[in-house]
C-alpha positions in Angstrom: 56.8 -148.2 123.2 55.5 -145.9 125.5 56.8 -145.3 129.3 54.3 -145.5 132.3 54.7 -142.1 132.6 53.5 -141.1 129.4 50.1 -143.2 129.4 49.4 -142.0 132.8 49.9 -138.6 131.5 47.2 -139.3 128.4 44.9 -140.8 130.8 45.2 -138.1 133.2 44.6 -135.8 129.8 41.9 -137.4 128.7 40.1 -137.6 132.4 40.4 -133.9 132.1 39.3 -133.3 128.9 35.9 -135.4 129.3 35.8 -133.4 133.0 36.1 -130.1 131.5 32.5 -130.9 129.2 31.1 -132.0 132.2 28.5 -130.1 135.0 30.4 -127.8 137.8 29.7 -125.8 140.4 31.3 -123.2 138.5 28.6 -123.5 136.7 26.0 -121.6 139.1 28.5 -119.2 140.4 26.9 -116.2 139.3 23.7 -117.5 140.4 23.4 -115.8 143.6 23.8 -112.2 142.6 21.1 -112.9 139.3 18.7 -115.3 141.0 16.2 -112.9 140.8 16.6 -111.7 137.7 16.6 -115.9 136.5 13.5 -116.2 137.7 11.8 -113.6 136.0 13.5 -114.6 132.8 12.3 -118.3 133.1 9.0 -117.6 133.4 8.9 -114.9 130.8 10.6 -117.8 128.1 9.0 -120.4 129.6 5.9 -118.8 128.4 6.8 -117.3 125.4 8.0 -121.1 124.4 5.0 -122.9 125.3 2.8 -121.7 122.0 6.4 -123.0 120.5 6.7 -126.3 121.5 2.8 -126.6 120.7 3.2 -125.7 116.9 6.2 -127.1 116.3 5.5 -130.3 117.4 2.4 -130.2 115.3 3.7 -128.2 112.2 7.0 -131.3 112.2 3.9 -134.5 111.9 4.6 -135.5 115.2 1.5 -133.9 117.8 2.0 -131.2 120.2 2.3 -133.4 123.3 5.9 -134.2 122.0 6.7 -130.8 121.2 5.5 -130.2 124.7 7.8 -133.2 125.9 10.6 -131.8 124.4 10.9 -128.5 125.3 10.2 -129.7 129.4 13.1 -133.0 129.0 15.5 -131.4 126.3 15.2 -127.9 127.7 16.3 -129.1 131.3 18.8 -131.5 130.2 20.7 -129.1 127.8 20.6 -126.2 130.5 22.6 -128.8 132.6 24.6 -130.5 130.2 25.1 -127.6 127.8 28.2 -125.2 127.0 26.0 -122.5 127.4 25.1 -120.5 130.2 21.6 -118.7 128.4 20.9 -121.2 126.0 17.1 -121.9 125.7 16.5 -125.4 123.7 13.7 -127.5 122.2 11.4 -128.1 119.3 12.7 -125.7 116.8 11.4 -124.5 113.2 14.4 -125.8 111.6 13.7 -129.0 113.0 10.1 -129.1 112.2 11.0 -128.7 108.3 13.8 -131.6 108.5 11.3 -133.8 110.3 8.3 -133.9 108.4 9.7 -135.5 105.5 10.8 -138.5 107.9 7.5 -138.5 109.2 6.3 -139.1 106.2 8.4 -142.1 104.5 9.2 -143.7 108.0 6.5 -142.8 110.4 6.0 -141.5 113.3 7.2 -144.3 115.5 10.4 -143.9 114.0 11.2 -140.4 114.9 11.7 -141.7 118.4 14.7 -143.9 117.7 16.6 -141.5 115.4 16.0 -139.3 117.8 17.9 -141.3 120.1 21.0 -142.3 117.3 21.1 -138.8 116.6 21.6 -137.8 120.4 24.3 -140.0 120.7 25.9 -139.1 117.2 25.7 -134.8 118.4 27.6 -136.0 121.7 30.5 -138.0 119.8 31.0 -135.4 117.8 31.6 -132.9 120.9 33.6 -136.2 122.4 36.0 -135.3 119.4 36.0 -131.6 119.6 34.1 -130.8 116.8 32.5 -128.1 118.3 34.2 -125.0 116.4 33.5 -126.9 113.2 30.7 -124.1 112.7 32.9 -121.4 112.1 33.4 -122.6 109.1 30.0 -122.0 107.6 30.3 -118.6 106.1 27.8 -116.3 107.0 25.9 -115.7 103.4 25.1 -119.4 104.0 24.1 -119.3 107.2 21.5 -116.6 106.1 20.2 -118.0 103.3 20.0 -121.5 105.2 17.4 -119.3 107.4 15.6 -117.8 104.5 15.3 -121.3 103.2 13.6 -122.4 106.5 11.8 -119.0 107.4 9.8 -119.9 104.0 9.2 -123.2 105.1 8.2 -122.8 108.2 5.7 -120.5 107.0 4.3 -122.9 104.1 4.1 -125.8 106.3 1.2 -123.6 108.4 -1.1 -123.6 105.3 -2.7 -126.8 106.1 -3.9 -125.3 109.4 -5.5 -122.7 107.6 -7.2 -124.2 104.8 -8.5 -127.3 106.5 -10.8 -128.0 108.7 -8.6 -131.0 110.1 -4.5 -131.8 110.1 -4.0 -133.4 106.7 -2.3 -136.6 107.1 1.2 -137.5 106.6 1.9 -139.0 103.3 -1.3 -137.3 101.8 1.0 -134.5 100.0 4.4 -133.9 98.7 6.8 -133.4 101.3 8.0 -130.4 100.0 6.5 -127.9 101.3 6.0 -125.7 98.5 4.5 -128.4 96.4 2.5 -129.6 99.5 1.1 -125.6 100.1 0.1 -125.4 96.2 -2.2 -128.7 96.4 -3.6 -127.6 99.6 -4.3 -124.5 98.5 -6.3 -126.0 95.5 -8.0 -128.7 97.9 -9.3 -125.9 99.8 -12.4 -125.4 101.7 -13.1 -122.0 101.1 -16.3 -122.4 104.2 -13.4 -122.9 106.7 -11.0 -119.8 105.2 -12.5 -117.0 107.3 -12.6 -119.2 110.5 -8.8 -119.8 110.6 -7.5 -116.8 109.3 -9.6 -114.7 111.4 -7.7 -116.8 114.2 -4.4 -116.1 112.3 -5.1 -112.6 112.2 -6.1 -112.2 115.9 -3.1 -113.9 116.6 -0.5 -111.6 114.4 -2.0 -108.4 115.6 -1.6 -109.8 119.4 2.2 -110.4 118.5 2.8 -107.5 116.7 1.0 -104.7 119.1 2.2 -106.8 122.7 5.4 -105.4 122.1 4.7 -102.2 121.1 2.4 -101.4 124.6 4.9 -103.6 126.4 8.2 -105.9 126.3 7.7 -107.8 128.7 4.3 -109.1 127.2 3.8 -112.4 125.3 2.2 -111.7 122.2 2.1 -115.6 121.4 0.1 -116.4 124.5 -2.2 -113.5 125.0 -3.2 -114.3 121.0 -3.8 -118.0 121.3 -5.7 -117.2 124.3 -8.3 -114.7 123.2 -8.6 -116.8 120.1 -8.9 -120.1 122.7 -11.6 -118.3 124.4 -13.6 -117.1 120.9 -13.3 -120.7 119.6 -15.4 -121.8 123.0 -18.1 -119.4 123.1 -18.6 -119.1 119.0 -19.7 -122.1 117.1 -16.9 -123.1 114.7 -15.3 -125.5 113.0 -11.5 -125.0 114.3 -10.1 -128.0 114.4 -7.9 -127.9 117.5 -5.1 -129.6 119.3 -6.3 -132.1 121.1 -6.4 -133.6 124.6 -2.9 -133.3 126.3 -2.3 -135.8 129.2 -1.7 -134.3 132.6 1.7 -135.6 133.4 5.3 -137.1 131.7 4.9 -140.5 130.4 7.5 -142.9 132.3 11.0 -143.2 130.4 11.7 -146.0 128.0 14.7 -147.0 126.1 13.3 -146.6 122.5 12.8 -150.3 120.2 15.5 -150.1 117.4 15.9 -153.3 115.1 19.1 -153.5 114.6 18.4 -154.7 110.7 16.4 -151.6 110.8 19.5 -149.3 112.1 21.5 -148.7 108.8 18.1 -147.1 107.4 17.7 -144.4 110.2 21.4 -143.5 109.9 20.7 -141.5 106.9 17.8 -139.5 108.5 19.3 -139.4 111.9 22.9 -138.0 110.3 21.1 -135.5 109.3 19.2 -134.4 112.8 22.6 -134.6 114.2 24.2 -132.0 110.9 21.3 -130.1 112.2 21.0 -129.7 115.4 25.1 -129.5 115.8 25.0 -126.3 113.4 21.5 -124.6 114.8 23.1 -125.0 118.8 26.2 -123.6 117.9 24.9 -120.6 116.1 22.7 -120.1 118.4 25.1 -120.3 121.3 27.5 -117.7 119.1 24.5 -115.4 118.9 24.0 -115.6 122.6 27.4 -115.6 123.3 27.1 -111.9 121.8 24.3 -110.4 123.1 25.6 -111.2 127.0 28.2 -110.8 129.2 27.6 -114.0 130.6 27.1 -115.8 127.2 30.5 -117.2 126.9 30.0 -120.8 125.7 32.2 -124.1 125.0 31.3 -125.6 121.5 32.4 -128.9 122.4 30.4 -128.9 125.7 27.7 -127.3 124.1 27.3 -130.8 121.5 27.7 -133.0 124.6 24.8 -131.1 126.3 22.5 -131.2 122.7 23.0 -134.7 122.5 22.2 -136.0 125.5 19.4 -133.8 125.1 17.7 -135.2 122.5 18.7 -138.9 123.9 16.5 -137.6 127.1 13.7 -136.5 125.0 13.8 -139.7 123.1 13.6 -141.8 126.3 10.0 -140.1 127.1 9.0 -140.4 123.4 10.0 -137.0 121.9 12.2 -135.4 119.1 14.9 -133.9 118.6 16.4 -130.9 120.1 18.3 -127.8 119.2 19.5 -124.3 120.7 16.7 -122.1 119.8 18.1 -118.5 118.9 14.6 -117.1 119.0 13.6 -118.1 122.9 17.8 -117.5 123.7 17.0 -113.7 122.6 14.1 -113.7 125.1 16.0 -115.0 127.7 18.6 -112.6 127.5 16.4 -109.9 126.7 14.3 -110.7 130.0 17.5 -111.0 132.4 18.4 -114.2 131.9 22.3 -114.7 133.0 22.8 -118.2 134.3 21.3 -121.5 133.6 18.6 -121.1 136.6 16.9 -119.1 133.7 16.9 -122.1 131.5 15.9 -124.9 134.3 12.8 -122.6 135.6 11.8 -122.1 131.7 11.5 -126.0 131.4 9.8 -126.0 134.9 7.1 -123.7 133.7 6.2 -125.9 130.9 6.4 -128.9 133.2 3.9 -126.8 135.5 1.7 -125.7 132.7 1.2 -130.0 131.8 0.6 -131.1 135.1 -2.1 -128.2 135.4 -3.2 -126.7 132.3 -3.3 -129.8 129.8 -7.1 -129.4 129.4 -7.3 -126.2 128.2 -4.1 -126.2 126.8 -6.0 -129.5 124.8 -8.4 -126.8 123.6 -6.2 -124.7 121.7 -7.2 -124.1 117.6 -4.3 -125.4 115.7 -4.9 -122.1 113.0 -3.8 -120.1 115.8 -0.6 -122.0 116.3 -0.2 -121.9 112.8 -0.4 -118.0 113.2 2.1 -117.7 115.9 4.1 -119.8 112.8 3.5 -117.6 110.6 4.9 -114.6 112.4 8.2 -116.5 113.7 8.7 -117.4 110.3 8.1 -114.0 108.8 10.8 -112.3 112.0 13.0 -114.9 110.8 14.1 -112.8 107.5 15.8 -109.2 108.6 15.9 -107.5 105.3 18.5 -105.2 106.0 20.5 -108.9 106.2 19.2 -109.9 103.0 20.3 -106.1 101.1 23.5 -106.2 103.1 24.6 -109.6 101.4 23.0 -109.0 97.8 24.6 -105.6 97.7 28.3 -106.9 98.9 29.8 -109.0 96.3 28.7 -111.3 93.8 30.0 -114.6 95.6 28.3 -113.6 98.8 25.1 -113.5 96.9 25.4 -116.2 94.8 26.1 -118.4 97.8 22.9 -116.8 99.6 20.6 -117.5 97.3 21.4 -121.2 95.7 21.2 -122.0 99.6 18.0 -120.7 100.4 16.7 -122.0 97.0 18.4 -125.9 97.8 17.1 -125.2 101.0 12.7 -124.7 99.6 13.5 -127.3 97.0 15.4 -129.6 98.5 17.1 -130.2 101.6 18.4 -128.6 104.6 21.7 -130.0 105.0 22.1 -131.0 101.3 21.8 -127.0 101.2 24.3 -125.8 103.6 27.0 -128.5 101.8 25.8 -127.0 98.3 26.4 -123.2 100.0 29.3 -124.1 101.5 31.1 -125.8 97.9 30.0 -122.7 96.1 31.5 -120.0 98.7 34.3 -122.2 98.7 34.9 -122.4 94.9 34.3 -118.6 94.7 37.2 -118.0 97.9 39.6 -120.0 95.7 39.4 -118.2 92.7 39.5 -114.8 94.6 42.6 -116.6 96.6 44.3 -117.7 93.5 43.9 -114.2 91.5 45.9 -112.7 94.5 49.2 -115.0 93.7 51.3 -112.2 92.1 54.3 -112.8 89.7 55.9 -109.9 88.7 59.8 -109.9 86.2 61.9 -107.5 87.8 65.0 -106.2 86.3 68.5 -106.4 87.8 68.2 -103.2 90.0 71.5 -100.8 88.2 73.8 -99.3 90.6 77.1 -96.8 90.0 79.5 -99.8 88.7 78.5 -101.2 85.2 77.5 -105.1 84.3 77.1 -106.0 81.1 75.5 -108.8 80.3 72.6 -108.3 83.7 69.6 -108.0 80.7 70.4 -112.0 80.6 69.0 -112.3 84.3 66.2 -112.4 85.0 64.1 -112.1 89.1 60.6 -113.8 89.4 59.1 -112.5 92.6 56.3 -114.5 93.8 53.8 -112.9 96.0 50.8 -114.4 97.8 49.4 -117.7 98.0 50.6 -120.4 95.7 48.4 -123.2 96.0 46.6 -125.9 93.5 44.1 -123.2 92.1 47.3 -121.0 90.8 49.6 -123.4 90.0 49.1 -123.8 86.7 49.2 -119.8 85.8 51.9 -118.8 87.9 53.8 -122.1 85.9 52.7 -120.8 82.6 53.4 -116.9 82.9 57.0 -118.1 84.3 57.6 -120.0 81.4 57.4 -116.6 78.9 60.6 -115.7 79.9 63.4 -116.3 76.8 66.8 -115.0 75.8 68.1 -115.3 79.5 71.2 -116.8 81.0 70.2 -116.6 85.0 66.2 -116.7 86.8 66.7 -116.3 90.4 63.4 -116.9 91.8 62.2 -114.8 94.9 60.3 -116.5 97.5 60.5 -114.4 100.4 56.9 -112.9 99.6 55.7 -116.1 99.0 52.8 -117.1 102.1 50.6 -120.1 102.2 52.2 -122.7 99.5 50.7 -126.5 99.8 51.8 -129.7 97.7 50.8 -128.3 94.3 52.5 -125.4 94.8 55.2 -126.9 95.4 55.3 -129.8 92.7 55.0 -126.5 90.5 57.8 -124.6 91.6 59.9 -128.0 91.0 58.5 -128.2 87.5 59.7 -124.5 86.7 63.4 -125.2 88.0 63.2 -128.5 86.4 62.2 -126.8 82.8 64.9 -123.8 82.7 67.6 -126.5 83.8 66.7 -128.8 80.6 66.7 -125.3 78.5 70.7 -124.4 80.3 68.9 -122.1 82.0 70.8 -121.6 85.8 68.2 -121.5 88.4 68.7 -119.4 91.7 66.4 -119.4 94.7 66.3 -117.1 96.9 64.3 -116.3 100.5 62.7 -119.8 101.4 61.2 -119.6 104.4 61.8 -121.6 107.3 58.0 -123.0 107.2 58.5 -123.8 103.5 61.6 -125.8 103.7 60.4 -129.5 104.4 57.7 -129.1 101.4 60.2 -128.1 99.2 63.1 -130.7 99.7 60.2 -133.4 99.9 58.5 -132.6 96.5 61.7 -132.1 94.9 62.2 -128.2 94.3 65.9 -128.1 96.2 67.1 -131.2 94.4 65.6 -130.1 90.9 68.7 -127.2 91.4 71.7 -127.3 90.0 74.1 -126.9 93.1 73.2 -126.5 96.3 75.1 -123.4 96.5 72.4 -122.1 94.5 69.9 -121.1 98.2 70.5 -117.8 98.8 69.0 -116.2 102.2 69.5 -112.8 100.3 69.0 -111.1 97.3 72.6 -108.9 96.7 74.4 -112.4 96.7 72.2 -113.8 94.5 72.6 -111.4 92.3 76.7 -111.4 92.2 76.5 -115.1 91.9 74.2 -114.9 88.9 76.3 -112.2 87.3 79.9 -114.8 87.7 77.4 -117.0 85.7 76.3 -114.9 83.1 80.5 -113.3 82.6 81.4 -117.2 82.5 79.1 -117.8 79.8 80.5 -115.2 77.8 83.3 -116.1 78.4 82.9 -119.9 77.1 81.0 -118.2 74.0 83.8 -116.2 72.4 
């Protein structure tokens, strides 16, 4: 039972545990040295996001008011909330490709509440410090988990740019390349040189911006000129639609609770999502500034109640968006004023731009897609892993694969198994077991080519076990094995259960098992599986190797002994 004084001290523990993922004016300490500097950068990402927000709120099956939505509510909200200080959050590609599918078996109306169950599933899981949890993706996966999506991404822009209007949801496979290949064939060849001319104006724009200057937005200037083509040259672009000119009011989302148990699957896997995306994201960031030191745990709290906020005023979910993050930091972007005024621009551009914004040919979001999708893949990445070794690339490419085919999460789990399976059998090959000799010295022994020394070096876990047991057992004509464990490292249950089996086999053969070197960590395992008591005596524990070796040689001069 447990005193006063310890439950006050768990409380008082826990109060500052849920404190320290909480907003402080810590937070905006830097602020007033970089204000200026914030400013600048908000603007610059703000912009650079809103062509973003528009196509990926399109290219997911949801429209690009909600894209729009969530890049203003999300964006804010996470910059507040998150663990981040440079973090830029919203609509994401990644996103777009998980979503579409739901959009399609579920509808659109549903997006909103698993928005909302995936919001509150992100902040539980920072609630119970899940946060490093992401350092456990290797990085092979995490690359071809962005190949995977970088071809997505660019499929799912085909239907912009071979028809003259968005293709309905459920019209096509949701895979996107199946979906591409039928649209390709459905076709209307009288629209092709309207939308990729927009395509085209809209890639050179992004390609050459940067080239004449940094600082501007390739996206924008593109959709523009192709915005202002569209208007005065009779076409048939289809484009985005009107926008309305303000937020709609908040709303708690309708969710039938019959209904619940068939958005967990679908929301589970927005919240996978969107918990690995911010936190590599935030790592990224955290690498490129000097102000990009992040919580993880915080940094899930802030994404979730993100993407509840965006689900209150009807949008999807959000993630950390390594993309705008790089702008941000690029453009001088060191506290979280950068983020808010970035959310702040896009809330400025609805309340008074939405008409032209409205105006806007989808093919030319579909060409700022394209791009994204294409700067998504680094090459030199891709040689780098397929050159290192065949595990690494193996595990890069059945991910990206599971990832076009499949599923995005399915595909990280699948990458994740095979790295796995390929680290254990590199682990296990580097458990050692070498037969040494009784070292001679000046004074003679007869009788020491009956002992025998195992040394075991390494790991000696379940993937081992069974070798290191059977290469043991080839030892014959012996009187004393004293088995050396002082190079022995990381041994777990199997290991263990092993080691007991060996001592447990040369006692029934009247073979006289020594140990010697357990280490202090080791101990417990071994007394509880049995690998202490399997010995003869407990005299038989040596801390050191010369007095194991005496004691073995009384054995083996007693045995000869008895013998004659």
């Amino acid at each position: 039972m447990s005193s006063p004084g310890t439950a006050a001290a768990a409380l008082f523990s826990s109060l500052r545990r849920v404190r320290s993922l909480l907003p402080g004016v810590s937070d905006y300490s830097e602020t007033r040295r970089s204000w200026p500097r914030d400013l600048l950068a908000g603007v610059t990402v703000g912009i650079v996001a809103l062509p973003l927000a528009l196509g990926f709120g399109v290219s997911s099956g949801l429209t690009a008011e909600q894209g729009l939505i969530t890049a203003i509510v999300a964006g804010l909200l996470a910059a507040v909330f998150g663990g981040s200080h440079v973090q830029i959050s919203g609509p994401t590609g990644a996103m777009a490709v998980v979503l579409v599918p739901i959009v399609a078996t579920q509808g659109a109306e549903a997006v909103v509440a698993v928005t909302l169950i995936a919001g509150i599933i992100v902040v539980a899981a920072g609630l119970l410090r899940l946060g490093r949890a992401v350092s456990f993706i290797p990085w092979p996966v995490i690359e071809g988990f962005t190949l995977g999506i970088a071809a997505i991404i660019f499929l799912q822009q085909v239907p912009f740019v071979t028809t003259p209007s968005d293709s309905q949801p459920g019209e096509h496979s949701t895979n996107a390349l199946v979906a591409a290949s039928q649209l390709i064939s459905e076709a209307d060849w009288s629209y092709l040189p309207y939308s990729l001319t927009a395509v085209a104006i809209v890639a050179v724009c992004m390609v050459l911006a940067p080239k004449i200057h940094s600082s501007i937005p390739g996206s924008l200037v593109g959709i523009i000129i192709v915005t202002a083509l569209a208007a005065l040259v009779t076409n048939p672009l289809a484009t985005i639609g009107e926008i309305p000119r303000s937020l709609p009011l908040p709303s708690v989302p309708s969710i039938d609770l019959g209904a619940i148990s068939g958005l967990l699957p679908a929301a589970g896997t927005i919240a996978a999502l969107a918990a690995i995306e911010s936190l590599l994201s935030a790592r990224v960031a955290s690498s490129m500034s000097e102000s990009g030191a992040y919580s993880p745990d915080r940094e899930l709290v802030g994404q979730g109640i993100a993407s509840i906020g965006s689900s209150l005023f009807g949008g999807m979910p959000a993630t950390g968006a390594i993309a705008r993050t790089s702008v941000n930091i690029r453009a001088g972007g060191r506290t979280r004023l950068a983020s808010i005024v970035h959310a702040l621009v896009l809330l400025a551009i609805v309340l008074a731009a939405a008409a032209p914004v409205g105006h806007i040919p989808l093919a030319a979001l579909g060409g700022v897609l394209f791009v994204t999708a294409v700067r998504m893949v680094h090459l030199t990445t891709v040689r780098a892993i397929m050159r290192s070794t065949r595990s690494d690339a193996v595990g890069f490419v059945i991910t990206a694969l599971i990832t076009i085919s499949f599923d995005l999460i399915i595909a990280v789990g699948i990458g994740m198994v095979v790295a796995a399976a390929f680290a254990l059998r590199n682990l296990s090959r580097a458990t050692g077991v070498t037969i040494e000799e009784v070292a001679a010295d000046d004074s003679a022994h007869p009788g020491d080519d009956s002992i025998s020394i195992v040394r075991f070096d390494g790991p000696l876990f379940f993937a081992s076990s069974d070798r290191v047991f059977d290469e043991v057992m080839e030892l014959d004509g012996i009187v004393v094995v004293i088995l050396r464990m002082s190079q022995l490292e990381l041994v777990d249950a199997s290991g263990a259960r092993i080691l007991a089996e060996v001592v447990h086999t040369f006692e029934r053969r009247g073979i006289t098992v020594l140990i010697k070197g357990v280490k202090d960590s080791h101990v417990d395992l071994f007394r509880h599986v049995g690998v202490l008591s399997a010995l003869r005596h407990k005299k038989h524990l040596f801390d050191d190797l010369p007095s194991a070796i005496e004691h073995a040689r009384s054995h083996v001069k007693r045995a000869s002994t008895g013998s004659r």
